[in-house]
C-alpha positions in Angstrom: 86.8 108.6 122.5 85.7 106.1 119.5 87.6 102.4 119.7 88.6 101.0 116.0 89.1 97.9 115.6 92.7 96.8 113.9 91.2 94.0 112.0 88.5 95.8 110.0 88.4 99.7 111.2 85.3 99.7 112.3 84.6 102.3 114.9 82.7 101.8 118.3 81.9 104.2 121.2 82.8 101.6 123.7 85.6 99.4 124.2 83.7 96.3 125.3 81.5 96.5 122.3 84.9 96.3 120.3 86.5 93.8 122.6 83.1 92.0 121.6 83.7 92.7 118.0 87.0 91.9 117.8 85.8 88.3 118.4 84.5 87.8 114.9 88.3 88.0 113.9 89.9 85.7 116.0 87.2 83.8 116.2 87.6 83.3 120.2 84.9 81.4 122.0 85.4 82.4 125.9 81.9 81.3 126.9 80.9 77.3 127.6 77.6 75.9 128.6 78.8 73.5 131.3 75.8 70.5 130.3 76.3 70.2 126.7 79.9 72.2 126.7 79.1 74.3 123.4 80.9 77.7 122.7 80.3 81.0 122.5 81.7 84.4 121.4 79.2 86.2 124.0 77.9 85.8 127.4 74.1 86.7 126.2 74.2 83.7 123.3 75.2 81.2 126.1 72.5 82.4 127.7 70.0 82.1 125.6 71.4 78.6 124.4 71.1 77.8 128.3 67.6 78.8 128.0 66.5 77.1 125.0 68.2 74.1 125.1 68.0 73.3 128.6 
């Protein structure tokens, strides 16, 4: 079954890619690096900030 997103419409196969989505609407930031306590919308940005950074 396709998941649409009530913000926007857009259409997605799965619902974690539209839970995911629907993050660019409310602008949610669930994920914290706990050394320099940034935010992120998804788990694989905080990880590559983790990475990177330090």
């Amino acid at each position: 079954s396709t998941h649409i997103c009530s913000h926007c419409s857009r259409e997605f196969a799965r619902s974690e890619h539209l839970s995911r989505h629907e993050r660019t609407h409310t602008k949610e930031k669930p994920y914290q690096c706990l050394v320099c306590c940034r935010t992120f919308s998804r788990s694989d940005l905080l990880r590559r900030h983790e990475k990177k950074e330090h």
